[in-house]
Backbone atoms as SQL, in Angstrom:
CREATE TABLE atoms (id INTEGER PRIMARY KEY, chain TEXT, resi INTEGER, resn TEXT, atom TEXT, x REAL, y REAL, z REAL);
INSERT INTO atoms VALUES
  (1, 'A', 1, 'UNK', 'N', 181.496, 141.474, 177.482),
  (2, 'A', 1, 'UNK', 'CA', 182.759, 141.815, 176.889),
  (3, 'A', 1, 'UNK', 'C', 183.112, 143.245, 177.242),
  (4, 'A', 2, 'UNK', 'N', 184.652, 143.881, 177.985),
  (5, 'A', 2, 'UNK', 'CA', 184.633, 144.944, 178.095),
  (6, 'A', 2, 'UNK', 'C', 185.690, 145.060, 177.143),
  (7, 'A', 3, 'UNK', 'N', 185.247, 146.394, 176.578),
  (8, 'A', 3, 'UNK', 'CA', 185.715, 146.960, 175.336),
  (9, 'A', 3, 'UNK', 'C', 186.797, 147.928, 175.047),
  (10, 'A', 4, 'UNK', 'N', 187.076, 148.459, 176.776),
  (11, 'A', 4, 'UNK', 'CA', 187.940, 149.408, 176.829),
  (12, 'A', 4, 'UNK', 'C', 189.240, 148.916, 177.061),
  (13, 'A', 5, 'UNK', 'N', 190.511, 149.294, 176.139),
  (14, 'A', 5, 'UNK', 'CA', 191.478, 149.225, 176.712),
  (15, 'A', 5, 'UNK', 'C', 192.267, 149.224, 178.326),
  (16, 'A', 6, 'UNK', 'N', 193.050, 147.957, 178.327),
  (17, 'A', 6, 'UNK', 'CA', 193.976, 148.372, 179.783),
  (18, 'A', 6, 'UNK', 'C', 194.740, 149.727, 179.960),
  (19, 'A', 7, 'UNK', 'N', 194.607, 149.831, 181.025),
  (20, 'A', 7, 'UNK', 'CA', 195.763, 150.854, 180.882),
  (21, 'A', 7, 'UNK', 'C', 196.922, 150.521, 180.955),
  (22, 'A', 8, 'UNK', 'N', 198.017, 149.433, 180.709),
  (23, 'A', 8, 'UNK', 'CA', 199.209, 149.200, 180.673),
  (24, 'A', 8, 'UNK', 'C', 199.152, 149.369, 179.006),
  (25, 'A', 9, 'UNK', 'N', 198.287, 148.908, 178.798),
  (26, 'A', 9, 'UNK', 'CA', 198.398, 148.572, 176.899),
  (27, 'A', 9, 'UNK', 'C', 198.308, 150.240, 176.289),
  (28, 'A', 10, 'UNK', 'N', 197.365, 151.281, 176.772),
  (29, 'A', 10, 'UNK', 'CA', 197.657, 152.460, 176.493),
  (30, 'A', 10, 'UNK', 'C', 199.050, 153.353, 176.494),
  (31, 'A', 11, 'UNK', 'N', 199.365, 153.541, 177.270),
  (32, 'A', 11, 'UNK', 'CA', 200.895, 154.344, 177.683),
  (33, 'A', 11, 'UNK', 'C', 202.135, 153.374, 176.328),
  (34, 'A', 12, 'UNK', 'N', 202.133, 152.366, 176.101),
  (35, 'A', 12, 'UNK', 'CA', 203.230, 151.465, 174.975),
  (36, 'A', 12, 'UNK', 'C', 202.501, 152.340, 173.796),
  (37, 'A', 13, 'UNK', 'N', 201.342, 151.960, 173.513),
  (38, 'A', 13, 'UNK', 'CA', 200.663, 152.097, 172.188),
  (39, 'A', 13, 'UNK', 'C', 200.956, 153.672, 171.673),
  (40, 'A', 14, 'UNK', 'N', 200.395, 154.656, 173.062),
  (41, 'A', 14, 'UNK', 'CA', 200.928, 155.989, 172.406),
  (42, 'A', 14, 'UNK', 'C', 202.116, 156.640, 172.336),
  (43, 'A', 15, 'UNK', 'N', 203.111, 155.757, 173.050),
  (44, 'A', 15, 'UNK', 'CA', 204.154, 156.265, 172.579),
  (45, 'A', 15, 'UNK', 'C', 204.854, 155.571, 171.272),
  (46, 'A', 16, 'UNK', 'N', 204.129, 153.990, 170.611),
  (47, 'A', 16, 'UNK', 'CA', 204.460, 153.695, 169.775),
  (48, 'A', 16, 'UNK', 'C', 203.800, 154.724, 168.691),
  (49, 'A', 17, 'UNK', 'N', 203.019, 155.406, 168.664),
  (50, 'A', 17, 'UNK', 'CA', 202.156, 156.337, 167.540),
  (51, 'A', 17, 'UNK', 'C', 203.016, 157.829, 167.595),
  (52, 'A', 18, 'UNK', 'N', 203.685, 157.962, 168.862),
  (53, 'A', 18, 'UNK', 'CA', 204.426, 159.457, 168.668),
  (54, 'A', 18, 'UNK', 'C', 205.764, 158.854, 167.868),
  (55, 'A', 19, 'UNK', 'N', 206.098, 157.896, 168.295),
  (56, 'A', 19, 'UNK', 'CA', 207.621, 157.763, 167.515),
  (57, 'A', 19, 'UNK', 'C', 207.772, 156.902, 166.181),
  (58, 'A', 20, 'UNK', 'N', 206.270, 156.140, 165.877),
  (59, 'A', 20, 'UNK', 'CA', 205.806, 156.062, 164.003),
  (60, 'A', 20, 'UNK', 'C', 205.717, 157.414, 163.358),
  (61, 'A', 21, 'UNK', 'N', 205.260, 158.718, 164.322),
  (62, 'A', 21, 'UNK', 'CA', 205.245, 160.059, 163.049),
  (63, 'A', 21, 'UNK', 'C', 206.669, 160.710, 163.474),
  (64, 'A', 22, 'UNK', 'N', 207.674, 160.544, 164.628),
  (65, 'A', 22, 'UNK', 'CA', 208.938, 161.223, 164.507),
  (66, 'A', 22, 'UNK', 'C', 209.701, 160.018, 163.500),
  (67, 'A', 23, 'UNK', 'N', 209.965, 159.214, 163.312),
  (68, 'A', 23, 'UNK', 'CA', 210.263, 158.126, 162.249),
  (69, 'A', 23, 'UNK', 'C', 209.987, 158.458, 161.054),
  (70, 'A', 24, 'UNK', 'N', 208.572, 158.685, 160.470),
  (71, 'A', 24, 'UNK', 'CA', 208.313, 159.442, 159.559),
  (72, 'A', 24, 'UNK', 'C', 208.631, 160.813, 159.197),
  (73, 'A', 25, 'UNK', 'N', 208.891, 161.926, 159.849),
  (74, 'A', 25, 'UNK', 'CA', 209.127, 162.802, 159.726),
  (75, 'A', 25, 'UNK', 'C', 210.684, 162.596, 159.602),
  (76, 'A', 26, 'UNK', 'N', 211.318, 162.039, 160.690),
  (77, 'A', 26, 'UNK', 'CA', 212.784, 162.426, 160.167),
  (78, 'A', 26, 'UNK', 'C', 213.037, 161.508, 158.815),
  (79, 'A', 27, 'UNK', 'N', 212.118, 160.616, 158.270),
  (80, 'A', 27, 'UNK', 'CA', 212.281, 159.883, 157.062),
  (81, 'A', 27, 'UNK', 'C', 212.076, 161.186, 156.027),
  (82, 'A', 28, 'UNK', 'N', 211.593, 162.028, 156.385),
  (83, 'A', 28, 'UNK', 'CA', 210.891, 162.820, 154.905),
  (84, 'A', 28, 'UNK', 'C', 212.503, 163.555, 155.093),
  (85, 'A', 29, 'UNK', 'N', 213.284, 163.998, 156.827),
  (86, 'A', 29, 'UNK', 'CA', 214.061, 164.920, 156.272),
  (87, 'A', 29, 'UNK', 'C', 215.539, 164.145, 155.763),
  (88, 'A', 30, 'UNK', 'N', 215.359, 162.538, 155.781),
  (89, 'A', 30, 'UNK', 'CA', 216.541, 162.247, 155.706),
  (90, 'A', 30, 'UNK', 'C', 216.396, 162.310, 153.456),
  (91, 'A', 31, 'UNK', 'N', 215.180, 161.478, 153.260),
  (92, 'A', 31, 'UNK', 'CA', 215.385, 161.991, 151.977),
  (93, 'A', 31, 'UNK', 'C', 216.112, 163.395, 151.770),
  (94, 'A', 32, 'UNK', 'N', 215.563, 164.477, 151.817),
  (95, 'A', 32, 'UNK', 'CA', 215.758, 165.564, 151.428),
  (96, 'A', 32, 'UNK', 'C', 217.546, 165.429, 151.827),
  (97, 'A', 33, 'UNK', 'N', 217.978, 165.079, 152.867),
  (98, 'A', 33, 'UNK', 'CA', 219.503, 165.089, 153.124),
  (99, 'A', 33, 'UNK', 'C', 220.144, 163.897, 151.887),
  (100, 'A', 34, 'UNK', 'N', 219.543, 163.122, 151.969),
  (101, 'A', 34, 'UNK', 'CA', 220.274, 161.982, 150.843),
  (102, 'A', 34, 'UNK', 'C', 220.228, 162.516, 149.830),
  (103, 'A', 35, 'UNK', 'N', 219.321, 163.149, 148.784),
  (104, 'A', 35, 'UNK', 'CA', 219.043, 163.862, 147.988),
  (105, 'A', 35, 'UNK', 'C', 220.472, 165.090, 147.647),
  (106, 'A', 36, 'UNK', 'N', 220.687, 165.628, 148.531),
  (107, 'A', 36, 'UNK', 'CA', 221.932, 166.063, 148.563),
  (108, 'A', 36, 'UNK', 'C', 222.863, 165.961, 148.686),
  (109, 'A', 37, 'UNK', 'N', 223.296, 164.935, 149.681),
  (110, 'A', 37, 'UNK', 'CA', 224.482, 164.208, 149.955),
  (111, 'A', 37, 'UNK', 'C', 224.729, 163.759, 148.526),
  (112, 'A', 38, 'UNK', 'N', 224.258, 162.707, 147.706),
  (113, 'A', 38, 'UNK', 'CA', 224.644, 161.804, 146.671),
  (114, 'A', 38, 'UNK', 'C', 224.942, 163.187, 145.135),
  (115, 'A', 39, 'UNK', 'N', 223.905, 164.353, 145.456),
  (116, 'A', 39, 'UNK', 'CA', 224.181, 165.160, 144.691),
  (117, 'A', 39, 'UNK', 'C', 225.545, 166.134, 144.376),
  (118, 'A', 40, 'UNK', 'N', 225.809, 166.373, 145.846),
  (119, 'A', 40, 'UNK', 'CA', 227.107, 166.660, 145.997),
  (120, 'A', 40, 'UNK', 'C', 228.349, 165.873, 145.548),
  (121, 'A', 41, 'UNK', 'N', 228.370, 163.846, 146.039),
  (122, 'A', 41, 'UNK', 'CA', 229.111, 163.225, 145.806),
  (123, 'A', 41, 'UNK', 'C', 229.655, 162.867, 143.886),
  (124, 'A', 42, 'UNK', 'N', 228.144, 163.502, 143.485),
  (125, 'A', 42, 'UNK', 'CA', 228.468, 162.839, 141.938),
  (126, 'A', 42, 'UNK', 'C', 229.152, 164.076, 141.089),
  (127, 'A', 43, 'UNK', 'N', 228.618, 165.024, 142.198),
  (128, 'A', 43, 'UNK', 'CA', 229.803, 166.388, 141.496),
  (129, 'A', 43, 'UNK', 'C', 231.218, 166.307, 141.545),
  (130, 'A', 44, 'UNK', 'N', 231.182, 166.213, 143.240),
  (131, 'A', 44, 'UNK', 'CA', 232.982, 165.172, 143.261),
  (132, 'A', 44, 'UNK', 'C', 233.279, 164.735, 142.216),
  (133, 'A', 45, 'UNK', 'N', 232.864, 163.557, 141.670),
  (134, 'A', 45, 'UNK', 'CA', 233.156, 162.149, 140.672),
  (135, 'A', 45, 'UNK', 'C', 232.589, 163.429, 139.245),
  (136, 'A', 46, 'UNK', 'N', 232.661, 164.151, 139.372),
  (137, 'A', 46, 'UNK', 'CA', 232.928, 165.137, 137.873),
  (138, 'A', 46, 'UNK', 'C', 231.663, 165.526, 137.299),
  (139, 'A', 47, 'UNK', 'N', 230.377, 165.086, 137.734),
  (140, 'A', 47, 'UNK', 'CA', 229.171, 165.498, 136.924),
  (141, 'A', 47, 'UNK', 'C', 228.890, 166.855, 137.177),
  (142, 'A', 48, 'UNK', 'N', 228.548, 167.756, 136.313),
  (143, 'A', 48, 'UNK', 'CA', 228.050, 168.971, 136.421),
  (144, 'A', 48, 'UNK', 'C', 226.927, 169.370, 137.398),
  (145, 'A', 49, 'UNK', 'N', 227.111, 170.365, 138.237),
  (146, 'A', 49, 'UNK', 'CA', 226.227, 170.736, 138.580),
  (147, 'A', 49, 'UNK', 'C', 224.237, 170.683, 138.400),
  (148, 'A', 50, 'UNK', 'N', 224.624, 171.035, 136.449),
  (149, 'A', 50, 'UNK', 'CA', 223.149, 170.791, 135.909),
  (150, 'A', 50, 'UNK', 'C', 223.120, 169.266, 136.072),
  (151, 'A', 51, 'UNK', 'N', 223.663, 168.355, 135.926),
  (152, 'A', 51, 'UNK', 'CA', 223.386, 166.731, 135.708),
  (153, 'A', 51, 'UNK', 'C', 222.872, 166.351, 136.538),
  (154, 'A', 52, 'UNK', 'N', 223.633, 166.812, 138.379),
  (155, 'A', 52, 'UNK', 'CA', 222.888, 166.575, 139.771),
  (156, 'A', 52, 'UNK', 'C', 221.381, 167.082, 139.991),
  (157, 'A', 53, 'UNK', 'N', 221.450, 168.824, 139.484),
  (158, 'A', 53, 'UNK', 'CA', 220.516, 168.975, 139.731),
  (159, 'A', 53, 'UNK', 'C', 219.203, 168.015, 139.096),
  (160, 'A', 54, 'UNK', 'N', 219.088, 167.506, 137.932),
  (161, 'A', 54, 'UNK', 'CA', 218.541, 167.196, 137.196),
  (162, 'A', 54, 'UNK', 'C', 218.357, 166.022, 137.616),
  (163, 'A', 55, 'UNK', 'N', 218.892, 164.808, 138.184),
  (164, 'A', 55, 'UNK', 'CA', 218.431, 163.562, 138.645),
  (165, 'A', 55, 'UNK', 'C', 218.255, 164.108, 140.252),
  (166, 'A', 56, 'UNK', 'N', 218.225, 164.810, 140.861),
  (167, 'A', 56, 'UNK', 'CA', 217.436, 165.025, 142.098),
  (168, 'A', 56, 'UNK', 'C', 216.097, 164.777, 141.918),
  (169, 'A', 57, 'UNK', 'N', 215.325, 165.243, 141.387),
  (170, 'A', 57, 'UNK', 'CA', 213.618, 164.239, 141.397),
  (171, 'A', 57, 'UNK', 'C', 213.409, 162.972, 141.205),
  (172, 'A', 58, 'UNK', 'N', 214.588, 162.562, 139.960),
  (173, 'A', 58, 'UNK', 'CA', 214.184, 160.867, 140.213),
  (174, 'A', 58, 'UNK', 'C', 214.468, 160.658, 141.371),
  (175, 'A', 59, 'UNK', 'N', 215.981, 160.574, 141.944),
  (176, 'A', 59, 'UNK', 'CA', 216.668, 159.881, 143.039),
  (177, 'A', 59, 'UNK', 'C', 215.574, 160.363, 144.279),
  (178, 'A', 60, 'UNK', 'N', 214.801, 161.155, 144.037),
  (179, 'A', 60, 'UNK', 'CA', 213.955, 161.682, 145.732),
  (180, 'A', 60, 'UNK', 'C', 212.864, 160.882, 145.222),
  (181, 'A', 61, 'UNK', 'N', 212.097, 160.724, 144.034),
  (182, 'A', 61, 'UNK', 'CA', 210.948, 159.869, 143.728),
  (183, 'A', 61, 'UNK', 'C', 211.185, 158.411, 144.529),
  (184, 'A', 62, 'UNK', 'N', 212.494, 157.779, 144.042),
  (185, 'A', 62, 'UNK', 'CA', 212.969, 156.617, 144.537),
  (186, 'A', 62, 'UNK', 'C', 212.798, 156.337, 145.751),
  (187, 'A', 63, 'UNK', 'N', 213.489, 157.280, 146.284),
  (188, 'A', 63, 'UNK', 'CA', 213.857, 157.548, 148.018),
  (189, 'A', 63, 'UNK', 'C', 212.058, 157.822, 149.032),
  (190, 'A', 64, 'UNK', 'N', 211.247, 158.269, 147.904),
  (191, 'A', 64, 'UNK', 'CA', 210.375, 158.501, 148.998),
  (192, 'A', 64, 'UNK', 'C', 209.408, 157.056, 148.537),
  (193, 'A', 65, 'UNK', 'N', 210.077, 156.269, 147.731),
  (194, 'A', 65, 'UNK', 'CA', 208.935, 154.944, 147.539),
  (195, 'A', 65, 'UNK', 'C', 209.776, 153.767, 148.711),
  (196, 'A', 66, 'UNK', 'N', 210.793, 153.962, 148.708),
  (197, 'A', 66, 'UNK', 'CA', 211.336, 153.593, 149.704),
  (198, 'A', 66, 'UNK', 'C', 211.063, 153.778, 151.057),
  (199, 'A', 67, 'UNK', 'N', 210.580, 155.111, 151.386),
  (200, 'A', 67, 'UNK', 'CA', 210.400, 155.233, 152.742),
  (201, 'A', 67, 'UNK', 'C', 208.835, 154.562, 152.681),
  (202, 'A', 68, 'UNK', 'N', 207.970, 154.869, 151.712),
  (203, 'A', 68, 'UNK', 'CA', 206.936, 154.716, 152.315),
  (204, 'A', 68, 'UNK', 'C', 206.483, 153.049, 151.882),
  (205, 'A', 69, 'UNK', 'N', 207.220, 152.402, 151.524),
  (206, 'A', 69, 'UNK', 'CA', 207.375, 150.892, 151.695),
  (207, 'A', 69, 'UNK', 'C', 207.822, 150.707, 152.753),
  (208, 'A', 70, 'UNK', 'N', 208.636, 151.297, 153.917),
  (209, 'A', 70, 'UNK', 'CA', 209.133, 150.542, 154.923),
  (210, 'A', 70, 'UNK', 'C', 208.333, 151.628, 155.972),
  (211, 'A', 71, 'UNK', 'N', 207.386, 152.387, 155.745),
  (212, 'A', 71, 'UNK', 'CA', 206.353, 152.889, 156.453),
  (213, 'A', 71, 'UNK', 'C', 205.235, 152.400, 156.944),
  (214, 'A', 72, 'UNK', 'N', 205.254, 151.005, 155.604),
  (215, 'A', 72, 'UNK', 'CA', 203.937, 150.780, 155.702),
  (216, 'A', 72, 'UNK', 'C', 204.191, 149.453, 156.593),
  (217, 'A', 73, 'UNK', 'N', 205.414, 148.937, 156.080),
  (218, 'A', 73, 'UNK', 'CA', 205.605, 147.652, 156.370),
  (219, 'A', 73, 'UNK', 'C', 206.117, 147.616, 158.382),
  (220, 'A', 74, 'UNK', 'N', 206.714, 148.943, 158.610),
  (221, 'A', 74, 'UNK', 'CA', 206.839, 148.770, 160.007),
  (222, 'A', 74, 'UNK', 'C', 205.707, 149.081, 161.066),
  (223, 'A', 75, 'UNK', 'N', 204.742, 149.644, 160.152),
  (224, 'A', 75, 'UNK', 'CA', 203.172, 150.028, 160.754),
  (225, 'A', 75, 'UNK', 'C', 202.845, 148.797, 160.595),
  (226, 'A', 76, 'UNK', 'N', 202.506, 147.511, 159.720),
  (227, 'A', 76, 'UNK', 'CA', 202.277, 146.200, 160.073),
  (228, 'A', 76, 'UNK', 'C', 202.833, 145.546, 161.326),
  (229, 'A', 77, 'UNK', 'N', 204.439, 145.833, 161.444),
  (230, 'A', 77, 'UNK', 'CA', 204.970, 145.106, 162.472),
  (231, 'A', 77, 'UNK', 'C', 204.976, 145.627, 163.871),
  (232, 'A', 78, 'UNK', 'N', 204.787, 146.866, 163.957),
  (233, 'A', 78, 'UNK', 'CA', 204.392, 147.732, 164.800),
  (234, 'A', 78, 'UNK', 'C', 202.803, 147.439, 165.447),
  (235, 'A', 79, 'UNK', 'N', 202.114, 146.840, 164.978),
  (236, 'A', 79, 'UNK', 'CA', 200.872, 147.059, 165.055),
  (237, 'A', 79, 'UNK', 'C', 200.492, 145.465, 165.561),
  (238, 'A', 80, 'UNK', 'N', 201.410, 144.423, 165.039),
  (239, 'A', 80, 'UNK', 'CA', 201.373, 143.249, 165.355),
  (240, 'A', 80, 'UNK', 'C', 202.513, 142.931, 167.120),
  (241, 'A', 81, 'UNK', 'N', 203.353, 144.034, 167.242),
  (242, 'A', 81, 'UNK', 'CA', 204.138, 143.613, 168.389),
  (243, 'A', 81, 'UNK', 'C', 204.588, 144.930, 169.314),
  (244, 'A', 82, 'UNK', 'N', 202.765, 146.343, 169.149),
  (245, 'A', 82, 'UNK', 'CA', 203.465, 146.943, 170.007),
  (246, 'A', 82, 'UNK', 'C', 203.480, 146.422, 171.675),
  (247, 'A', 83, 'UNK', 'N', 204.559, 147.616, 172.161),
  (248, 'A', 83, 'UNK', 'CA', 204.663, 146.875, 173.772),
  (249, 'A', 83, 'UNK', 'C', 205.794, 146.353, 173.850),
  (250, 'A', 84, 'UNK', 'N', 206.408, 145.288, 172.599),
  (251, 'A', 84, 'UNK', 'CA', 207.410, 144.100, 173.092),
  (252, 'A', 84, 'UNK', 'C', 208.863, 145.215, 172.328),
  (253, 'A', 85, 'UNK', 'N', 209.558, 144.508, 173.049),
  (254, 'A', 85, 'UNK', 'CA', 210.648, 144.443, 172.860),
  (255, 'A', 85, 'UNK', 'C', 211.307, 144.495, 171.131),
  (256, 'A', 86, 'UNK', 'N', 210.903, 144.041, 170.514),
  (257, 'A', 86, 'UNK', 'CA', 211.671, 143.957, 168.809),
  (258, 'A', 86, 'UNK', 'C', 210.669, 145.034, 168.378),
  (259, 'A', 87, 'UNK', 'N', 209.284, 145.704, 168.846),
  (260, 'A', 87, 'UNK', 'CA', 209.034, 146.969, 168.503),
  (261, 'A', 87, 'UNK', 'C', 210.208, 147.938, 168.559),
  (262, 'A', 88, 'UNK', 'N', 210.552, 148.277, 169.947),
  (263, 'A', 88, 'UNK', 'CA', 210.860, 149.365, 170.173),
  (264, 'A', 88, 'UNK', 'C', 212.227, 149.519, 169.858),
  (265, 'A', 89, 'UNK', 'N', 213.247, 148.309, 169.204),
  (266, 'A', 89, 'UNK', 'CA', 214.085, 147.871, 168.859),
  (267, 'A', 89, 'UNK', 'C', 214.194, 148.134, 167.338),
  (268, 'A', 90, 'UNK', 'N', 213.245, 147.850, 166.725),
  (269, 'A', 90, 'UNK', 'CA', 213.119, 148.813, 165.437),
  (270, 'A', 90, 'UNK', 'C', 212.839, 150.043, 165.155),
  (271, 'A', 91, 'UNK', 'N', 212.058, 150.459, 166.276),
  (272, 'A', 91, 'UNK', 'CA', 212.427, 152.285, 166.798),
  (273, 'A', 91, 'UNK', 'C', 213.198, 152.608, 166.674),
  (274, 'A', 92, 'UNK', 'N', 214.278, 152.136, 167.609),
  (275, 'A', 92, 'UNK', 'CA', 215.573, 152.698, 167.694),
  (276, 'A', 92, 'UNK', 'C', 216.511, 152.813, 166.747),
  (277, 'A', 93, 'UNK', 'N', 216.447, 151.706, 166.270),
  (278, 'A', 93, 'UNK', 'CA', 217.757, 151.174, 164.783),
  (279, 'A', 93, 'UNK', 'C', 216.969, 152.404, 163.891),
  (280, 'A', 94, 'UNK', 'N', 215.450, 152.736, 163.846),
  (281, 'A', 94, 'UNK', 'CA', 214.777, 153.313, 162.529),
  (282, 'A', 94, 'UNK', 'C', 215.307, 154.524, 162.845),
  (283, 'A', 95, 'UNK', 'N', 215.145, 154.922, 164.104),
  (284, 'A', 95, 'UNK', 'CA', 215.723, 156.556, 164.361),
  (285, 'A', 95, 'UNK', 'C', 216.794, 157.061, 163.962),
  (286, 'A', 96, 'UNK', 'N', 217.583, 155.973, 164.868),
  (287, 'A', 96, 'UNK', 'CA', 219.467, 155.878, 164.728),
  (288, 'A', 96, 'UNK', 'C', 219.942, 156.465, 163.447),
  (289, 'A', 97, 'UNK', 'N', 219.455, 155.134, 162.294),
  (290, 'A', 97, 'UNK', 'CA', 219.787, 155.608, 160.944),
  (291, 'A', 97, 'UNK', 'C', 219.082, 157.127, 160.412),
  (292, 'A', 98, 'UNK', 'N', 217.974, 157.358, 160.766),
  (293, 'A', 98, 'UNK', 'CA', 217.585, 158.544, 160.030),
  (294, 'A', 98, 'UNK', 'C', 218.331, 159.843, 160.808),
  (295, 'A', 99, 'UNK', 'N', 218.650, 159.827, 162.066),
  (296, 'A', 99, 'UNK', 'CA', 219.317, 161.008, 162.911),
  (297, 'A', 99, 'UNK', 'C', 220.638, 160.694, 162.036),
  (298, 'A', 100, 'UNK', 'N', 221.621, 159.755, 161.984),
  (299, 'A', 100, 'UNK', 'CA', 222.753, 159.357, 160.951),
  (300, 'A', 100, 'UNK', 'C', 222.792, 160.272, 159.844),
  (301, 'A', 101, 'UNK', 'N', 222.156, 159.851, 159.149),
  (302, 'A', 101, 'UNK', 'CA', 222.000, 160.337, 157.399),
  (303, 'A', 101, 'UNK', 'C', 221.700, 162.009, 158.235),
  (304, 'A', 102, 'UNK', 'N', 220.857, 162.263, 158.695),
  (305, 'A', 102, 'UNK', 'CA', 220.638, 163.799, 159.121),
  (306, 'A', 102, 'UNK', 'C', 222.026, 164.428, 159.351),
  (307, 'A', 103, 'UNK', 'N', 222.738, 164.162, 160.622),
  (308, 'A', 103, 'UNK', 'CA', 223.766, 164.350, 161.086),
  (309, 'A', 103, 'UNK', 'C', 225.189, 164.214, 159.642),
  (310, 'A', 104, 'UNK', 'N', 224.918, 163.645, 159.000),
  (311, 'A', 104, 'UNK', 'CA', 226.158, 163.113, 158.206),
  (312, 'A', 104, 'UNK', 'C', 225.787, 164.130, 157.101),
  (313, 'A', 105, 'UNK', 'N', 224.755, 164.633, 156.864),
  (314, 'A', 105, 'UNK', 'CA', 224.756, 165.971, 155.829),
  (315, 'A', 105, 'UNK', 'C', 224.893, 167.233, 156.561),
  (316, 'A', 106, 'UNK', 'N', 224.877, 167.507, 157.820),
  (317, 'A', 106, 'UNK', 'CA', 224.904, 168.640, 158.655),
  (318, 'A', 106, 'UNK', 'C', 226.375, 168.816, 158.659),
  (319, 'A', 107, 'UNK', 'N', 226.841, 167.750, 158.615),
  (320, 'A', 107, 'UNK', 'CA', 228.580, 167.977, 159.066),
  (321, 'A', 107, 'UNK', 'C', 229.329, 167.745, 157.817),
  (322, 'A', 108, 'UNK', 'N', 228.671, 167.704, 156.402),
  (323, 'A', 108, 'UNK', 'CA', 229.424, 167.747, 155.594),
  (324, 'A', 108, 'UNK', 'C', 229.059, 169.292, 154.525);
């Protein structure tokens, strides 16, 4: 039995492991942007300043059980189909949205 990886299967795999921790990372900064975005919006809609500030820990508690449910769950699917095609396809859509939410608090 040889034990060592191909090398076609190497080069997919590590770039699936660099772009599971940029995924993650821009997940930690999109919280922190949602976190503000919605804080800002409920001031709009009349809540005080103190009220926003004050549900910012729940709403980020929420937000980061969220990310790390779909952290864990795309490291399953990730792990079951790197290489193919609907991997790197959920890369993209995962990025897309988190550069989104990034971008959409930068410009507001």
């Amino acid at each position: 039995m040889d034990a060592q990886p191909k090398p076609r299967a190497l080069a997919p795999s590590l770039l699936a492991i660099v772009l599971w921790l940029v995924s993650f990372v821009l997940g930690l900064q999109a919280i922190y942007d949602l976190t503000q975005l919605i804080a800002v919006m409920r001031m709009a809609l009349g809540a005080s300043p103190e009220d926003a500030r004050m549900a910012t820990p729940v709403l980020a508690f929420f937000l980061a059980l969220v990310l790390l449910i779909f952290i864990i769950w795309s490291t399953e699917y990730h792990l079951k189909r790197v290489g193919k095609p609907e991997s790197w396809r959920l890369f993209g859509l995962t990025i897309a949205v988190e550069l989104m939410i990034i971008l959409l608090n930068s410009f507001l």
